[in-house]
C-alpha positions as CSV (number, residue, x, y, z in Angstrom):
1,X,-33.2,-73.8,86.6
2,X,-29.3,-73.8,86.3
3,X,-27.2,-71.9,88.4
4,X,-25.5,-69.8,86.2
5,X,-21.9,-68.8,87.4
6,X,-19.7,-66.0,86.8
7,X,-17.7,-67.0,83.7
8,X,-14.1,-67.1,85.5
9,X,-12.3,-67.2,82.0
10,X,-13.6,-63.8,80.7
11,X,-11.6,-61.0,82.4
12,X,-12.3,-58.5,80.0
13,X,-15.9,-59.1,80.6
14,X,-15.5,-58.7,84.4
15,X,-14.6,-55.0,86.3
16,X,-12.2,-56.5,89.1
17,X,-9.3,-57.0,86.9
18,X,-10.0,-53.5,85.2
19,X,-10.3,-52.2,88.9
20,X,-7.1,-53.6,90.2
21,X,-5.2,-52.7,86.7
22,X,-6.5,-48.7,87.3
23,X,-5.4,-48.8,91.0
24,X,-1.8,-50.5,91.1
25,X,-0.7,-51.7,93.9
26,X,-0.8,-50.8,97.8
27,X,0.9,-47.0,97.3
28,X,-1.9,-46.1,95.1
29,X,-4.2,-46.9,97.9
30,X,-2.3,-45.2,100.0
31,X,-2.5,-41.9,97.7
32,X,-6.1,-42.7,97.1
33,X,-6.8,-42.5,101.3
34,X,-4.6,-39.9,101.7
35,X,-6.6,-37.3,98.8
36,X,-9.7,-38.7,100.9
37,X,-8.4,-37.0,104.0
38,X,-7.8,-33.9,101.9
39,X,-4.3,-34.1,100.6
40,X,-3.5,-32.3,97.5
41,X,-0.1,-31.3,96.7
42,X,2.6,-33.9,95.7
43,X,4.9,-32.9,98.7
44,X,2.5,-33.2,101.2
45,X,1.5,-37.1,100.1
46,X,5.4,-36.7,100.3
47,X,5.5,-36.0,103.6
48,X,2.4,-37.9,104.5
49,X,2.8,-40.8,103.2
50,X,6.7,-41.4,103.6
51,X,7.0,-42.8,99.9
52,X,10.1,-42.4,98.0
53,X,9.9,-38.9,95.2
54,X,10.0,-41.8,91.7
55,X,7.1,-44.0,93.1
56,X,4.8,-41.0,94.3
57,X,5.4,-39.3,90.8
58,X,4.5,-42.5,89.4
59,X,1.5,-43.4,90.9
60,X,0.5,-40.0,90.6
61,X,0.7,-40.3,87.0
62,X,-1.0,-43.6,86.7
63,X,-3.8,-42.7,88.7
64,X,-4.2,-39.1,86.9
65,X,-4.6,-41.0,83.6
66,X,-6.5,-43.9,85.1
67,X,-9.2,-40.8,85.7
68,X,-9.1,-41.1,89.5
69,X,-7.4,-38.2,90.0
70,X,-7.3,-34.6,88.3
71,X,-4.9,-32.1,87.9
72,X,-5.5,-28.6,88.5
73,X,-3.0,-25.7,89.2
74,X,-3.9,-23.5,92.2
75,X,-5.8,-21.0,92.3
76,X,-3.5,-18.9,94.3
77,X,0.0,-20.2,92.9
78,X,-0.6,-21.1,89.0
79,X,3.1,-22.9,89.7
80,X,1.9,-25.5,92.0
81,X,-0.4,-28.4,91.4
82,X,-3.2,-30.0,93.0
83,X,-4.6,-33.7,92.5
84,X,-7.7,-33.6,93.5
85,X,-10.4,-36.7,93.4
86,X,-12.4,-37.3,90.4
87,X,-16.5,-38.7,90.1
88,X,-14.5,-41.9,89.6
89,X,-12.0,-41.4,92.2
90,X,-15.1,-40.9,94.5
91,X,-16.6,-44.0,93.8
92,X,-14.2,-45.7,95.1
93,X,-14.9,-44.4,98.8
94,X,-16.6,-47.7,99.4
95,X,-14.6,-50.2,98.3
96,X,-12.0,-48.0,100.4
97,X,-13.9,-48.4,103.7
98,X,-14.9,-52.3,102.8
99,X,-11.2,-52.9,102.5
100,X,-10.4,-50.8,105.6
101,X,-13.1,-52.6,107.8
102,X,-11.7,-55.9,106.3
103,X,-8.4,-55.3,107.3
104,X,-9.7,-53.9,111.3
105,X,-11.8,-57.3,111.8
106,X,-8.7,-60.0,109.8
107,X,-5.7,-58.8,109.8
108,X,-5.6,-55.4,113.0
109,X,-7.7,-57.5,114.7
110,X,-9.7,-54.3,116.6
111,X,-11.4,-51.1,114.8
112,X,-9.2,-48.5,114.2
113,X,-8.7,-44.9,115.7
114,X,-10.1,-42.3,114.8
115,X,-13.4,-43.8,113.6
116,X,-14.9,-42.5,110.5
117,X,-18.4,-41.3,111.6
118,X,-21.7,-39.7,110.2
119,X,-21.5,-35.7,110.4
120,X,-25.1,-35.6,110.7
121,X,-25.1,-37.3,114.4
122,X,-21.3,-38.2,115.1
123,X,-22.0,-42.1,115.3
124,X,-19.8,-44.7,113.6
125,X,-20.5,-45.6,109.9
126,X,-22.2,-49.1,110.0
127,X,-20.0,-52.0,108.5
128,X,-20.0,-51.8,104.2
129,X,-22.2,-54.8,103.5
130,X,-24.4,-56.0,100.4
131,X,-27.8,-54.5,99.9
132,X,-30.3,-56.0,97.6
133,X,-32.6,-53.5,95.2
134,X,-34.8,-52.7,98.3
135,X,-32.0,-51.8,100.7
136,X,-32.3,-55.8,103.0
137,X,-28.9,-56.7,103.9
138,X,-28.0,-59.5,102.5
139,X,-25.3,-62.6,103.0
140,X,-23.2,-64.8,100.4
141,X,-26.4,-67.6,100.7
142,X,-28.3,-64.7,99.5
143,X,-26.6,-64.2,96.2
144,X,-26.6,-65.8,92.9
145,X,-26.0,-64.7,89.5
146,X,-28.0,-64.3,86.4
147,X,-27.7,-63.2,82.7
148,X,-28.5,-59.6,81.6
149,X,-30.7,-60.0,79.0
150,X,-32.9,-62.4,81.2
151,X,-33.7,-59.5,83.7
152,X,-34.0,-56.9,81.2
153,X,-36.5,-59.2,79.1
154,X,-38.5,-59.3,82.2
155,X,-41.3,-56.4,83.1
156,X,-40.6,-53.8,85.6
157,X,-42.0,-54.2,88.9
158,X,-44.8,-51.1,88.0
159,X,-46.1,-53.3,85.0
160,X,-45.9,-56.1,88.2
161,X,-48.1,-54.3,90.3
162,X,-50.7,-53.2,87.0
163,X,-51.1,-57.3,86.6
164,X,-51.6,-58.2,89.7
């Protein structure tokens, strides 16, 4: 058989680019952590993030139309506006960590402090890695790709088991 490989030509059929368009550049990361550790109003990414008024506003407004982030008015001041995180904005809470962990091991060079850490026993989160169908970690050896229609042709692993 083959090896098929990702065809490199076709952004548009191929999420990364899409991914990086919807997210900008580094400040929108930066927002995008920030609403993760419960920031909501626009002066307090202000203030937490040290970013200048015009790009906040900006990436604010790219991400609120990107659907990452909603915007609500308070409950308690109809005046003042919260962005809080969407469905989609919460999906990317992985890639957020990957990157994060990424940049402790490469670029930091040593884990970070505070550590983010399961609630249900207070022990680090284990490094974001790739997990096959069955939840086995797997490595880059591990990996190859394959057309759609090929695996959807096939039968599901019940009808498997029926056969066999």
């Amino acid at each position: 058989m083959e090896k098929l490989r990702e065809p490199l030509g076709e952004i548009a059929q191929c999420g990364l680019p899409l991914a990086l368009e919807a997210m900008g550049e580094r400040w929108s990361f930066m927002i995008l952590r920030a609403a993760f550790n419960g920031v909501r109003h626009f002066e307090d990414f202000l203030e937490a993030l040290g970013i200048a008024r015009n790009i906040l506003s900006n990436r604010l407004s790219r991400l609120v139309e990107a659907g990452i982030l909603k915007r609500e008015h308070c409950a308690d001041d109809r005046r003042r506006i919260e962005y809080r995180l969407t469905p989609k904005g919460l999906d990317l809470l992985p890639a957020m960590l990957a990157l994060r962990q990424w940049g402790e091991k490469w670029e930091l060079g040593t884990p970070a402090n505070p550590v983010l850490c399961d609630c249900r026993d207070g022990r680090p989160i284990a490094p974001i890695g790739i997990l096959s169908h069955d939840g086995r970690e797997l490595t880059p050896n591990d990996l190859t790709w394959r057309d759609r229609g090929e695996i959807e042709a096939e039968p599901k692993s019940a009808e498997l088991r029926e056969i066999g």
